[in-house]
C-alpha positions in Angstrom: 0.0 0.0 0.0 2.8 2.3 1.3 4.4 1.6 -2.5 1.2 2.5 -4.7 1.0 6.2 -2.6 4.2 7.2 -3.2 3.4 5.9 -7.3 0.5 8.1 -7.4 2.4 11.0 -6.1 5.0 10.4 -8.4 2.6 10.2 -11.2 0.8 13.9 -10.0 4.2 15.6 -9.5 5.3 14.6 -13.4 1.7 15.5 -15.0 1.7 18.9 -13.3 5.0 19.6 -15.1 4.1 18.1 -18.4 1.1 20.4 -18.2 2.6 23.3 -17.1 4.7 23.8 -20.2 1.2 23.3 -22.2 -0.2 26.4 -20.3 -2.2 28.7 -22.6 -1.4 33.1 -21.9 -3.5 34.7 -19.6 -4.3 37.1 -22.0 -4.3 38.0 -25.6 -3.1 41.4 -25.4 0.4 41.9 -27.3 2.3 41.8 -24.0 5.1 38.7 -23.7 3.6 36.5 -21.5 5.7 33.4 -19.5 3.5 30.8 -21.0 5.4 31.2 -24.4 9.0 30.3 -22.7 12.3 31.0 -24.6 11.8 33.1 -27.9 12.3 30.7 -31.1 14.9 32.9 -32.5 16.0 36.7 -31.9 16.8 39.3 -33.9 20.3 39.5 -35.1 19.7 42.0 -38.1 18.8 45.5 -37.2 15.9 46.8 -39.1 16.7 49.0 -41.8 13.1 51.0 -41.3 14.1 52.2 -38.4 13.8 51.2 -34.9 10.8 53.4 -33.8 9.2 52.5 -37.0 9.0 48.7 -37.9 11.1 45.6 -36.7 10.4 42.3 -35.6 12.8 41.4 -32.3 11.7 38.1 -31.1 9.1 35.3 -32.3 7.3 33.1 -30.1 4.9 30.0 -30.6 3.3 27.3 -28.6 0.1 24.8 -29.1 -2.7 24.3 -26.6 -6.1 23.5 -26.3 -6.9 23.3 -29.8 -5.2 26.6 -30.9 -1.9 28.1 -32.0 -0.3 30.8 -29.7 1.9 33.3 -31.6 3.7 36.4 -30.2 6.0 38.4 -32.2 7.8 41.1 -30.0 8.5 44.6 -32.0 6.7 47.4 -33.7 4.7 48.5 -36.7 4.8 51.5 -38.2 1.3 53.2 -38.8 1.8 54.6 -41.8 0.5 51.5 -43.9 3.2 48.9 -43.5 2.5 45.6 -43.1 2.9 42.2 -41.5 2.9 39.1 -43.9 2.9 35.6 -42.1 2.8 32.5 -43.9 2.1 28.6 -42.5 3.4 25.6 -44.1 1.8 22.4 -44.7 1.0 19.3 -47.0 0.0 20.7 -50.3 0.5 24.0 -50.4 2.5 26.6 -52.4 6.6 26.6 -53.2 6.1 30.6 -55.2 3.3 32.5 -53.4 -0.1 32.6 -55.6 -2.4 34.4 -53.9 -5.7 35.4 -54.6 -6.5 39.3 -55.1 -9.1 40.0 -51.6 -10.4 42.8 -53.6 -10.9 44.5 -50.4 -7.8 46.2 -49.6 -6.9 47.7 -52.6 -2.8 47.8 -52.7 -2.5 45.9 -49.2 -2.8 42.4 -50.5 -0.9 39.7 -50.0 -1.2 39.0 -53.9 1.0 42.0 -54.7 3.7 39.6 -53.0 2.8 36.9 -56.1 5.9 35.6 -57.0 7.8 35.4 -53.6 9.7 32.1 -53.3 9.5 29.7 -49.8 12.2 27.9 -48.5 13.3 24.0 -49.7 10.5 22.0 -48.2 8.2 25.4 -46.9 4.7 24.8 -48.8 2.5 27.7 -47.3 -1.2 26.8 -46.8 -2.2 29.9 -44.7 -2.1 32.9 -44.8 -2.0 36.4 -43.1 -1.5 40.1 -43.6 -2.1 42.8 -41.0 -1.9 46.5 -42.2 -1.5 49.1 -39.5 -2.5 52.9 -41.1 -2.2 54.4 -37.7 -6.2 54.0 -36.0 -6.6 50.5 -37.0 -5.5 47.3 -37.6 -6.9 45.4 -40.8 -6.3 41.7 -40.3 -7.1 39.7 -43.5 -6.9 35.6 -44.1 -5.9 33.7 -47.1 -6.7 30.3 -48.2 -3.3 29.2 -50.4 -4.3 25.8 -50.9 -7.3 26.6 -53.1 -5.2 29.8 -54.4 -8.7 31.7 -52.6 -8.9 34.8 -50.6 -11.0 33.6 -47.1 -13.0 37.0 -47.2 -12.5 37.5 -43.7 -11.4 40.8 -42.5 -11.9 42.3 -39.2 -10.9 45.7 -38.5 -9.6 46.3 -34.7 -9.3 50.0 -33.7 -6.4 50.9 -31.4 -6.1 53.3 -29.0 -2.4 54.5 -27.9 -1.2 52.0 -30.0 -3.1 49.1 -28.3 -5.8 46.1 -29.2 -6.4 43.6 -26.4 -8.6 40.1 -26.9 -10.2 41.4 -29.9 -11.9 38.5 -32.7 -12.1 38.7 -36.0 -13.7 36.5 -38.4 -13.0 32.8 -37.7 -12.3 33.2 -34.2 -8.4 34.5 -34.5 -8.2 36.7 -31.4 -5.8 39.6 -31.7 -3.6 41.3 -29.1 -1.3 44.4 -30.4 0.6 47.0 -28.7 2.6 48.8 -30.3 4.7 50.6 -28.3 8.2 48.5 -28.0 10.4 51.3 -29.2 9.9 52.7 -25.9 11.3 49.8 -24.0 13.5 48.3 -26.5 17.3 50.0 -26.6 18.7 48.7 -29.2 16.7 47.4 -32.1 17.9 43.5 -32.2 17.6 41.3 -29.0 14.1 40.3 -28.0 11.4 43.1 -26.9 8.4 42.5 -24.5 5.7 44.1 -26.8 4.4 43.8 -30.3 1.9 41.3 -32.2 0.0 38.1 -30.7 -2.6 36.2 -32.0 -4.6 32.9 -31.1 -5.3 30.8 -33.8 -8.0 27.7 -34.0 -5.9 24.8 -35.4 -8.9 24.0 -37.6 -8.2 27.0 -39.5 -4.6 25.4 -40.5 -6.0 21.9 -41.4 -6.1 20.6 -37.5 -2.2 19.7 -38.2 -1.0 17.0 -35.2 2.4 17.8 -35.4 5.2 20.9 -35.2 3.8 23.7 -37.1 6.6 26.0 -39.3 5.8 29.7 -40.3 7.3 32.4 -41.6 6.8 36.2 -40.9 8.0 39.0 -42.1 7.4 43.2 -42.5 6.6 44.9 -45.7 6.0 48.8 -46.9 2.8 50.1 -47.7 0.8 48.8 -50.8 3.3 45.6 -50.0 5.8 47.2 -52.3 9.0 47.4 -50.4 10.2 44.7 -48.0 12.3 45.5 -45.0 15.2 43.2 -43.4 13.2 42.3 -40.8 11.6 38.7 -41.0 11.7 35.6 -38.6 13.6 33.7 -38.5 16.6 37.1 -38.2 18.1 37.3 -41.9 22.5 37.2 -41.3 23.4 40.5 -39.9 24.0 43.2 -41.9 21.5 42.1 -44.7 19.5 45.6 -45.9 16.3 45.8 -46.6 15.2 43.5 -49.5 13.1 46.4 -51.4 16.4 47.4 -52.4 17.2 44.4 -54.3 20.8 43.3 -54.7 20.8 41.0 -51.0 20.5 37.8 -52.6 17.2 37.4 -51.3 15.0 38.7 -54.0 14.7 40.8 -57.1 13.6 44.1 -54.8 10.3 45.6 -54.4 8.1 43.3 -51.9 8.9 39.8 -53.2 11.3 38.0 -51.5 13.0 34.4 -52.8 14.3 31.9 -50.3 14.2 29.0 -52.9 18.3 28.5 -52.4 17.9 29.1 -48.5 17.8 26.7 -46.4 15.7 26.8 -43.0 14.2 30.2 -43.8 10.9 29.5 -41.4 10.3 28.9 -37.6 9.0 25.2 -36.2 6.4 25.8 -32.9 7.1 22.1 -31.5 4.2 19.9 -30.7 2.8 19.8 -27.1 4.3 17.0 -25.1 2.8 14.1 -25.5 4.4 12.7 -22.1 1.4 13.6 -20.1 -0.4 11.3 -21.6 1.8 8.1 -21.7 2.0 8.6 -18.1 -2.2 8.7 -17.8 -2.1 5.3 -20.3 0.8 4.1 -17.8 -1.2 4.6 -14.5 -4.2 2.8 -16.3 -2.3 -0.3 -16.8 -0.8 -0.5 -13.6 -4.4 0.0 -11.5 -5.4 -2.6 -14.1 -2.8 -5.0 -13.5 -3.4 -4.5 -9.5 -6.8 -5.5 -9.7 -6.1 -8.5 -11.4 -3.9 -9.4 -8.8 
């Protein structure tokens, strides 16, 4: 008897860790929050559209309960530029074909057409969020069916900020965009900027690691900066201005000869759960005997 309690115990002490690490944020609200743990990569390239304008430090990424958490430290400039993310999966597209919203006039991610993924990066999904200076415009792309979703919600802020706000299909949006402030240098890995809960069904209810790529464009998605995530080598300039290896300038970028160019949010442990079948067995086995 004395040997099953101290089992039990045993058992509680490792799921409460397991689960720990699968906590969701507190908060949608574009403030870091511990849940997300250690950044997936940091900013080595310092923005070339200036630190209180645009720049993406530090992303972030973590799965649980049936969504995708996302938080992307940094700041957007409000005078029309962009974020573009992109999500990979069986399928989807090697050179970006998107479908023309006809909503949004110049800020679309079709005017990106053309842009070249990684070896192995087929984007599914995807994103673009325009700040003009009093709202945020978040619009969704279908790429495996080369559609636009039609969903757009439009979030006002106020000093900069959004907190828990939906928009159609249930993505909740949290956005403040005041890093500069608290950020001294513009590399290393922020506490403010973009985060957003997504439902996994909206990325095909994928059961393993999901990879993305984000990055920030000019207005009417004409000129890219330097700053996407993962951090391009330091000292790489702003891909609008052709000539970095990375594209032919303008706002299409071409990672087709690099390797790696995405981020990987790991799968949610599956520990706690061989440890649940594991108990089952043994009580099991006990009763038998």
């Amino acid at each position: 008897m004395k040997y099953k309690t101290i089992l039990a115990c045993g058992v509680v002490a490792t799921l409460g860790a397991v689960t720990s690490g699968n906590a969701q944020p507190a908060s949608i609200n574009g403030t870091y929050d511990s849940a997300f743990g250690s950044a997936l990569n940091i900013q080595g390239d310092a923005t070339g559209f200036g630190q209180t304008y645009s720049e993406l430090d530090a992303g972030y990424g973590l799965i649980a309960g049936g969504d995708l958490y996302l938080f992307f430290s940094g700041n957007l400039q409000n005078n029309g530029n962009n974020i573009n993310l992109f999500f990979a999966g069986a399928g989807g597209q090697s050179t970006l074909n998107a479908a023309d919203t006809g909503n949004q006039g110049a800020n679309d991610l079709s005017d990106m057409n053309g842009s070249k993924f990684s070896p192995g990066f087929l984007a599914t999904y995807g994103f673009n969020i325009n700040n003009n200076g009093t709202a945020l415009t978040v619009s969704q792309y279908n790429l495996l069916n080369n559609t636009a979703v039609n969903s757009f919600g439009t979030l006002t802020t106020s000093g900069g900020i959004v907190a828990n706000a939906t928009v159609d299909n249930s993505v909740v949006v949290g956005f403040n965009n005041n890093n500069a402030a608290s950020q001294a240098a513009n590399v290393g890995a922020g506490s403010t900027g973009l985060e957003l809960a997504i439902p996994l069904s909206l990325l095909g209810n994928p059961s393993g690691p999901i990879e993305f790529l984000i990055d920030v464009n000019g207005s009417s998605e004409g000129y890219l900066s330097n700053q996407f995530l993962p951090g391009l080598p330091s000292g790489t300039g702003n891909l609008g201005g052709g000539g970095t290896g990375y594209g032919p300038g303008g706002g299409i970028f071409d990672f087709s000869s690099t390797a790696g160019e995405y981020l990987v949010v790991p799968e949610p442990s599956t520990l706690g759960l061989s440890v649940l079948s594991g108990l089952a067995t043994l009580v099991a086995i006990r009763r038998r005997k």
